[in-house]
Phi, psi and omega in degrees: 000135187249118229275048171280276197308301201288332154301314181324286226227042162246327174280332164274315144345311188278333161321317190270321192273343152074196180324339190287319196285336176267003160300300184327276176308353177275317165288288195282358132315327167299302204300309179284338160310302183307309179318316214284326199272332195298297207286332153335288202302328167323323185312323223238330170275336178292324170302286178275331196107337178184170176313287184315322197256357176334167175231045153085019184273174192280326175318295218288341183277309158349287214274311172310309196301334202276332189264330173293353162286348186236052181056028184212105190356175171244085174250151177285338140332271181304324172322304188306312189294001195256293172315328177274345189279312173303358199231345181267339186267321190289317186321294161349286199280352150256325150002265167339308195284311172323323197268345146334269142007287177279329187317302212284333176294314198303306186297306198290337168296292239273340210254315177271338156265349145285354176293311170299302197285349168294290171328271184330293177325272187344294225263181193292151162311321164271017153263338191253344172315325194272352187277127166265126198302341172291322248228318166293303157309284166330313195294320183286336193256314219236294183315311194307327157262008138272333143318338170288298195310299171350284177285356157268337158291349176304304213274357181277316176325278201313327206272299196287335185274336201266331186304318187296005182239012142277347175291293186340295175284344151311291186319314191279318159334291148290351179177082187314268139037274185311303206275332172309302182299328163288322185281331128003262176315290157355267178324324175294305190297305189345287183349280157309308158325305190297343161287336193277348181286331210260295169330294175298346176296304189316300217291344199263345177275340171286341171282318172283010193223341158282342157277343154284348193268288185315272189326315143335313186292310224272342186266325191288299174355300211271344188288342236241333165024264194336299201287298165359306182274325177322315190275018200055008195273016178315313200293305194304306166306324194288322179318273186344301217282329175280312175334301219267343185286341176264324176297343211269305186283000170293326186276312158294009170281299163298340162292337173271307182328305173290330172286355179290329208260347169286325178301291222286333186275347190268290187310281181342317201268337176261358200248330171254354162314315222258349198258315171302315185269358156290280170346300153334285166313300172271346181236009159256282170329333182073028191260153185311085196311009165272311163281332184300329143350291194277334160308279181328312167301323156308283171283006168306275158341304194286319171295345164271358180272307184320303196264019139234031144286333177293269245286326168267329127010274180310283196313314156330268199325329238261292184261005145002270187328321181281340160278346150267002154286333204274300179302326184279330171323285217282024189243336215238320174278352205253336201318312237209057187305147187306149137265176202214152147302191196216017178244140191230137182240148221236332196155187199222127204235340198207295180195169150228124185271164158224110208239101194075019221243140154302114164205171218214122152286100202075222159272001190276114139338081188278303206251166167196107176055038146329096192251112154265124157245125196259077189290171174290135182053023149271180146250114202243135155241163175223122193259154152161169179281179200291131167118327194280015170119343197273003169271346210272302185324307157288337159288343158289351115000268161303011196060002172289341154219152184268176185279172175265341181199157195098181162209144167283127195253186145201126209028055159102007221235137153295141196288338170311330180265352198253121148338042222297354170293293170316003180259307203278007163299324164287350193241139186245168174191132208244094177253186167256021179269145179273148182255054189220115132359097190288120154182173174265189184332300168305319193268353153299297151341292141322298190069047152074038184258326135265047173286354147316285167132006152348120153283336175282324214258327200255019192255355172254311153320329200254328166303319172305290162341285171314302227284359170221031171073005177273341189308321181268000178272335155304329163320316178281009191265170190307308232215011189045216195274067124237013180276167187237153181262162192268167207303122181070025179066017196301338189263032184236184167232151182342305165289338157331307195287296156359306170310304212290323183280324185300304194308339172272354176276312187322312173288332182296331187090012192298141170288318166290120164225151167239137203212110185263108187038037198309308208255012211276353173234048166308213106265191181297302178294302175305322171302325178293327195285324173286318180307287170332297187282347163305314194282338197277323183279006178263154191113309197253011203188135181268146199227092169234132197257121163230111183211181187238002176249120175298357194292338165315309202265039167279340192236019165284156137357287194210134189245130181238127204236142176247171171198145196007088174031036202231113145355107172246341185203157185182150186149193196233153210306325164307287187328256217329338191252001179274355215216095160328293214232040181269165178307289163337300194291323174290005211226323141338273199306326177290002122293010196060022160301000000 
């Protein structure tokens, strides 16, 4: 085995585990010295019978000088109290080292999955867009706890490899000769082993990245339910959903195949080791089988720490993949951090421009010189068909993606330049994708800030509710703002769900709401029931409406209408629908406007 690897991944380990992991080691180096000197001190009695009678070997002199400093013959008696005392301090010291050991065990999910949702809050939007979501779900869910598993296999691999080089240097003590010859042998089989260590590395990253695959399908699966059963299209996912649930199990076949075959290969390769080097010894060498005895015994011990260095070894290797699922995560989510100001805003007081502003996916062009003006407690739409950009705008908006070119003011202050958590503190946002939670109303709403059972907190939740027309239809759930709702809002309807996400901005309290197609798959009642609470917010609130049904923005401020990611036309809606053969007018009539 080669000590590359085990640095290697001794330094990602000390990322999670911080100072403790070179404590660890540092006990268990104490622990394999002291064991190496306990079982040292055996030499002189498997050999001679006692201290006194050695024959001058250097252990058996060690172990007098060690009983004469503390006053006492070299008697077989104080020998014993010296072995048991060296063996009650190795005890001590795995104790320790155990209890180390589960700390760092105890700790590392919580380290490691809160370390990825740390990322993740961090990073840019646009890094995270590229991500796939099964594959972040596996790592968090599913990898983390076999990276745990891992570094505990690391670390009994480190516990077994340090004991094994304190036998090692027993072994050179006792028979320099001998141990050259183990270490021989050693090194071949290590060898041979080491293709079935690589094999198992391949079989344990193809399980973890075929369990990432399956954890995508299973999600897409559960988004897709409906429409699924509606078309009948159940069967053709289920095909998929199986391909890969049988590649998933081929690899765990093979990899337990291989880890059966690292069990079966170990005991056998240390069992002709140990049998070569007694052969050797009494029936090539001629040497005395009393001495040859204490050699055996020696490299017995060694060859059992060596062979559960193969063996926990094998098991790393086994579970690798999943620290390196884990690791490539947070490699993948940290690539590409928000960036963020130092100027923190207190509030939103006079307008936010967009001036000249550009921006670019690739090579693809979206936005090109976009000039917007937002003043405080109007209400602005941004109009236009699908595709011309107005989502892009708000995300540029939110802080979520920067410009490519241009600049964003926010009362004179560039965004560039803004704290964003305090710029997005100001703001609410309503898209139409649903944002809801199994869980209940109130804590929908909320985001659990009354999970407490607060009468003040949730007496602001019940207000938020009225304030968008929802009250009476929560009136109607089993339990009111304590129901709890089904995965994704399933048990409301579509304007419900809605009502409910406008009602959680509402509680925030925002200077801002932003309503990205907020409305575009409503019905007629619902939609009017949001319309209603737009109009009670104009004034009273900056209101920017982003949609492609004009039916919405008849009572905005200002209309700014895009088309393939350009302003093309702005004024307020009578001017824009007065003008026959303006964009606007045409996107009217193809509404029945």
């Amino acid at each position: 085995m080669r000590s590359l690897p085990l640095v290697r991944f001794y330094s990602t380990f000390r990322r999670y585990a911080g100072v403790r992991l070179p404590v660890l080691v540092l006990m268990m180096t104490v622990g394999g010295l002291i064991e190496g000197a306990g079982v040292g001190v055996f030499v002189p009695l498997l050999s001679v019978g006692s201290v006194g009678e050695g024959q001058g070997h250097v252990i058996s002199r060690v172990a007098e000088g060690v009983l004469e400093f503390f006053g006492s013959e070299p008697t077989l008696n104080a020998l014993l109290v010296l072995i048991l005392a060296i063996f009650l301090l190795k005890g001590l010291v795995s104790l320790a080292q155990s209890a180390v050991t589960a700390h760092i065990m105890a700790t590392l999910t919580y380290d490691i999955r809160t370390g990825l949702v740390t990322l993740l809050e961090s990073t840019a939007y646009r890094n995270f867009v590229g991500l796939n979501t099964g594959f972040l779900n596996n790592a968090v869910t599913v990898e983390s706890l076999r990276a745990v598993a891992c570094f505990g296999h690391y670390a009994n691999t480190l516990v077994a490899l340090i004991y094994s080089v304190a036998y090692g240097l027993l072994a050179l003590v006792v028979d320099p000769r001998g141990a050259l010859l183990v270490t021989v042998l050693g090194v071949a089989g290590a060898s041979a082993i080491g293709v079935l260590h690589r094999i198992s590395h391949e079989y344990s990253v193809l399980t973890s990245a075929a369990n990432a695959r399956l954890q995508s399908l299973f999600i897409e699966t559960i988004q897709a339910f409906k429409y699924l059963r509606a078309t009948n299209s159940f069967p053709v996912l289920i095909t998929k959903v199986n391909t890969q649930v049988r590649r998933l199990a081929t690899y765990v076949f093979r990899l337990s195949l291989v880890t059966g075959g690292l069990k079966s290969v170990g005991e056998p390769v240390g069992v002709v080791i140990l049998v070569t080097v007694l052969f050797v010894n009494v029936s090539v060498l001629g040497r005395p089988l009393v001495d040859v005895l204490v050699l055996a015994f020696v490299f017995f011990r060694l060859m059992g720490k060596l062979m559960a260095v193969q063996a926990n070894w094998q098991k790393f290797s086994a579970t690798l993949g999943s620290l390196e699922a884990v690791e490539e995560a947070s490699n993948l989510i940290g690539r590409e951090p928000d960036p963020d100001g130092t100027v923190k805003l207190d509030g939103f007081s006079d307008r936010i421009e967009l001036r000249d502003v550009g921006f670019h996916y690739g090579d693809r062009q979206v936005l090109c010189e976009v000039n917007i003006e937002l003043r405080k407690n109007s209400t602005v739409a941004i109009v236009g068909k699908t595709g011309a950009g107005k989502s892009t705008v708000v995300n540029l908006l939110l802080g979520l993606l920067p410009p490519t070119s241009g600049e964003i003011l926010f009362d004179g202050t560039e965004y560039g330049a803004i704290e964003l958590a305090s710029l997005r503190r100001l703001f609410g946002y309503v898209t139409q994708e649903d944002v809801i939670f199994s869980d209940t109303i109130a804590n929908n709403v909320s985001l659990w800030a009354c999970d407490d059972g607060d009468g003040e907190c949730l007496e602001r939740v019940a207000r938020a509710v009225r304030e968008v027309h929802a009250d009476d239809f929560v009136a109607d759930t089993p339990d009111g703002l304590q129901t709890v709702l089904g995965d994704r809002g399933s048990t409301l309807s579509g304007g419900q769900r809605q009502q409910l996400q406008i009602a959680r901005e509402l509680f925030k309290d925002p200077e801002i709401l932003v309503f990205d197609e907020a409305t575009s798959s409503l019905d007629a009642k619902s939609e009017w029931a949001i319309q209603q609470s737009l109009d009670e917010w104009k004034g009273r609130r900056t209101l920017v409406i982003v949609t492609h049904r004009l039916s919405v923005v008849r009572g905005c401020d200002y209309v700014y209408v895009m088309d393939e990611g350009r302003v093309v036309e702005q004024g307020r809606f009578e001017e824009l629908h007065a003008k026959d053969e303006s964009k606007f007018a045409e996107l009217a009539r193809l509404q029945g406007l």
